[in-house]
N, C-alpha and C positions, 0 to 999 in steps of 0.2 A: 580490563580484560575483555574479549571476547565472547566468552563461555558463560549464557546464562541461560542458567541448567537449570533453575527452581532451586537456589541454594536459598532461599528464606526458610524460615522457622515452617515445620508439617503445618503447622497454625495458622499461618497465612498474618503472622506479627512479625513488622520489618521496624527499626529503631529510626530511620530517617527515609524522607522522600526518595533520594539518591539510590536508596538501601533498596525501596522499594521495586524504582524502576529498573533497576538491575538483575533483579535475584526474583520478580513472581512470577518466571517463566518454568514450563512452555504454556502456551497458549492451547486453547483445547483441539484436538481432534475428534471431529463428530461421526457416527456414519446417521447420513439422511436413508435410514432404515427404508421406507416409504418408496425411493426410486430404486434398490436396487443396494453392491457393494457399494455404495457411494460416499467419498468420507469425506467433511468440507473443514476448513483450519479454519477458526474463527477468530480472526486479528483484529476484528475490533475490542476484544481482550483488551489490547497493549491500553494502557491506562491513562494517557496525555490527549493525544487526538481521536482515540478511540479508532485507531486504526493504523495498519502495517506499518505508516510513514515513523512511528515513533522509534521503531527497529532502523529504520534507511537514517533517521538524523544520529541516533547516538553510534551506528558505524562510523556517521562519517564526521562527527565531533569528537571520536575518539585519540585521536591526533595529537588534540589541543588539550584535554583533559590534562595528559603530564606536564604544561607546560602551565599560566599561569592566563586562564581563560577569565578570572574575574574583572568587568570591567572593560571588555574587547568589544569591540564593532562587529555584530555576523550577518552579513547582506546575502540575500535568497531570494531567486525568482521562485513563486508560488500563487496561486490562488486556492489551494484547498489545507490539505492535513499536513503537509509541508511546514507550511508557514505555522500551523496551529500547532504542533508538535515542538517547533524551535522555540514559539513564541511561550511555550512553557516551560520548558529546560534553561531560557535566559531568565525567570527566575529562581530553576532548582541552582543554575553554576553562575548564577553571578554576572552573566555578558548581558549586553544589549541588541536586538534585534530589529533589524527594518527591512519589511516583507515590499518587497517588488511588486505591485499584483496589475492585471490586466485592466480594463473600463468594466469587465464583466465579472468582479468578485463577488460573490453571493455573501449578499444581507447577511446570512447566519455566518459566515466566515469572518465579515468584517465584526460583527461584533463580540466574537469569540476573541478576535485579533484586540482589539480595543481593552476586552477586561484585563487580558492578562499583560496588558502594558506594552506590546507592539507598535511600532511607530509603520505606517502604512504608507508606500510610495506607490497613488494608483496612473499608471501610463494608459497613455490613449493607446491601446493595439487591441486587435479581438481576440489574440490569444500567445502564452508563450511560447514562444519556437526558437529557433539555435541562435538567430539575430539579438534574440532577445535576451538568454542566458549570457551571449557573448559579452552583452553591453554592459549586463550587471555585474558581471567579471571586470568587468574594465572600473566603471564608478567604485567597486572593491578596492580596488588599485592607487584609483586617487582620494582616497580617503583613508587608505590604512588599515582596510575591513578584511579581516576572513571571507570567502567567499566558496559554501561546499562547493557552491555546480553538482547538485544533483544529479543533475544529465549527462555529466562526462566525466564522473570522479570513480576509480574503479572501485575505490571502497565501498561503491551504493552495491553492485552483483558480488561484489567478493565477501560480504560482511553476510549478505541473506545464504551466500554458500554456506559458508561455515560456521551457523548459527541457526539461521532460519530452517534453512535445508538438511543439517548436520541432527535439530531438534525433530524434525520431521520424519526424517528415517527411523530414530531410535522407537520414534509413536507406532510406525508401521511394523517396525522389526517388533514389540512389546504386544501386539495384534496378531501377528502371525499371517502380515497382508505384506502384499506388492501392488503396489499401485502401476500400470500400465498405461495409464491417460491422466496426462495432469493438464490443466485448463486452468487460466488466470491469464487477467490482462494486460493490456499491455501501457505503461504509462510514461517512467523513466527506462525502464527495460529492465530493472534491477532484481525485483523479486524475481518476476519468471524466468531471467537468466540466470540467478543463482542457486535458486531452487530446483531448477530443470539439470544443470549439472552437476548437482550432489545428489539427486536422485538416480540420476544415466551411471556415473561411477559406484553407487552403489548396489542398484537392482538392472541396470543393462538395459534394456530397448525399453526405451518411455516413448510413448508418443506424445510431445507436447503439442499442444494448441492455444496462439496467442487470441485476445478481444480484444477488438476495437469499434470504437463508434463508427456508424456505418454513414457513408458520404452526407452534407449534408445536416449530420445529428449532433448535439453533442454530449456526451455521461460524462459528469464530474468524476474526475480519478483516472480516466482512460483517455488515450491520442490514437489515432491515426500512424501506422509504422513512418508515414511520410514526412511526419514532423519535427524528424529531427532523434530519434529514440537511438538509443546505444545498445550494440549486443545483441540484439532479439535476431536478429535474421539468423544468427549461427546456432539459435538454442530451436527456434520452431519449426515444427512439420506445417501446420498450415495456422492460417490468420483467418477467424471467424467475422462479420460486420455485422453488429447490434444495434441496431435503431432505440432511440430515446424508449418509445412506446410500449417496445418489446423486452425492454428492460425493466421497466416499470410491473411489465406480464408478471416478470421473473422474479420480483418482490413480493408480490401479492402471491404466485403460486407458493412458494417456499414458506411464507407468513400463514399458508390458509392449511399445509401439510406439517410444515413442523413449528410454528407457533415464532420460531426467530427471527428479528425484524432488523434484514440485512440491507444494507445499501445499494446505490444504482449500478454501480460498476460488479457488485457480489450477483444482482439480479441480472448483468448482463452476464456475466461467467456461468450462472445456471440455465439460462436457451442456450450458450452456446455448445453445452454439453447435452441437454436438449435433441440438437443436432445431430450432435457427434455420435451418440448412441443408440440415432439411425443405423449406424453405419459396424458400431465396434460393438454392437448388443452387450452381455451379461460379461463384464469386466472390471476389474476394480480401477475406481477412477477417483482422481484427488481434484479436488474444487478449494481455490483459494477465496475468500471472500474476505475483502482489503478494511470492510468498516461496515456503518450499520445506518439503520434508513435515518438517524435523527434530526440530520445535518439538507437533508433533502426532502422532508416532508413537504413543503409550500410545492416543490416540484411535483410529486407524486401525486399531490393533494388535486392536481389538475386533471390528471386522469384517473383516480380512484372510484370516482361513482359510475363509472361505467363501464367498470371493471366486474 
């Protein structure tokens, strides 16, 4: 099913893993009291990758679920929470998994990959782009593999509509808020395309705002619109550029005001809002923040003392 609503036990007692990751939602909605109406969804919640990506794979494994998934081949380009989200779910259902990843997989990803028994395909390129998904579509093909494609399957925006976005309203409607600016990056396109049009249909003029790494940079979790992204030009007003450094800012400010220690792409979504409320002052604004700094500390760790 679809629909998970927080149907576990008020107790927070689920009878199997399955059970669990199904049924411990929603995920919290904060307001960062300190800037302002400002409310941020904290999807590092989701309990596998510790972040959004764990909602985008079981949309889009939900297919296969009725069918008899134990045992299957599931090939996926990824280098981040992608990969670490599938590479746990193959052993909540029983498949095998082998992560595509680029020459630049981060150490802590590779061996996050490793424990949970992921077989690792790393290709010489610098990074995944549409050539790249296409090819691992194809190797799918001649092997007999499942293959989501992240990037072009519409279950990845259609699953965060009616779930992600669908849990998000009832929090804002249960607050007695409207959110009029929502800000989240930009990766596969999927969160902030589906999210952006369940909130448009049900509170009416949203202004969204996509992030991305700014020429040059790169934030683990977020691309460039040019790379290849599905969706997003039809859901956004404008597209913010966040430099590495200024992400990093946006960690440490949020760490040093409300004590949550969110990740690089959640630090770039807080300057880009930053920005934005230059412009849109005292309005209530939704901030998605995808995961949390744990996975990118050696990065941050680079610039933190002079921070």
């Amino acid at each position: 099913m679809l629909v998970f609503a927080g149907n576990g036990s008020k107790n927070n007692v689920f009878l199997s893993v399955s059970d669990f990751i199904r049924n411990f939602y929603p995920t919290p909605l904060v307001r960062l009291d300190r800037f302002g109406d400002v409310w941020a969804k904290l999807e590092f919640f989701n309990p596998l990758s510790r972040s959004i990506k764990d909602r985008t794979v079981q949309f889009l494994l939900r297919k296969y679920l009725n069918d008899y998934l134990h045992g299957r081949l599931v090939f996926e380009a990824s280098s981040g929470n992608v990969a670490i989200s599938l590479a746990a779910l193959a052993n909540v259902y029983g498949f095998k998994y082998r992560a595509y990843t680029t020459k630049h997989l981060p150490e802590t990803t590779e061996v996050l990959l490793k424990v949970l028994g992921a077989e690792i395909v790393r290709v010489d390129r610098e990074m995944i782009d549409e050539e790249f998904w296409r090819w691992v579509s194809k190797e799918a093909v001649r092997n007999g593999a499942i293959n989501l494609n992240q990037f072009e399957n519409v279950d990845n925006p259609d699953g965060h509509y009616q779930v992600t976005g669908e849990e998000i309203v009832r929090q804002f409607r249960g607050v007695g808020k409207v959110p009029r600016v929502l800000i989240a990056g930009i990766g596969t396109g999927g969160h902030i395309t589906g999210i952006a049009r369940r909130l448009r249909d049900e509170f009416g003029n949203v202004y969204v705002v996509g992030v991305e790494p700014a020429a040059g940079s790169a934030i683990p979790g977020i691309k460039r619109l040019e790379s290849g992204t599905r969706w997003v030009r039809e859901v956004v007003n404008e597209v913010v550029d966040v430099g590495l450094e200024e992400a990093v800012r946006g960690v440490i400010t949020v760490a040093r005001n409300t004590g949550l220690l969110i990740g690089l792409s959640s630090g770039a979504v807080f300057q880009a809002f930053l920005r934005v409320r230059e412009r849109f002052g005292d309005v209530t604004y939704l901030l998605i923040f995808p995961d949390d700094i744990y996975k990118y500390v050696s990065i941050i760790g680079r610039f933190v003392n002079s921070a």
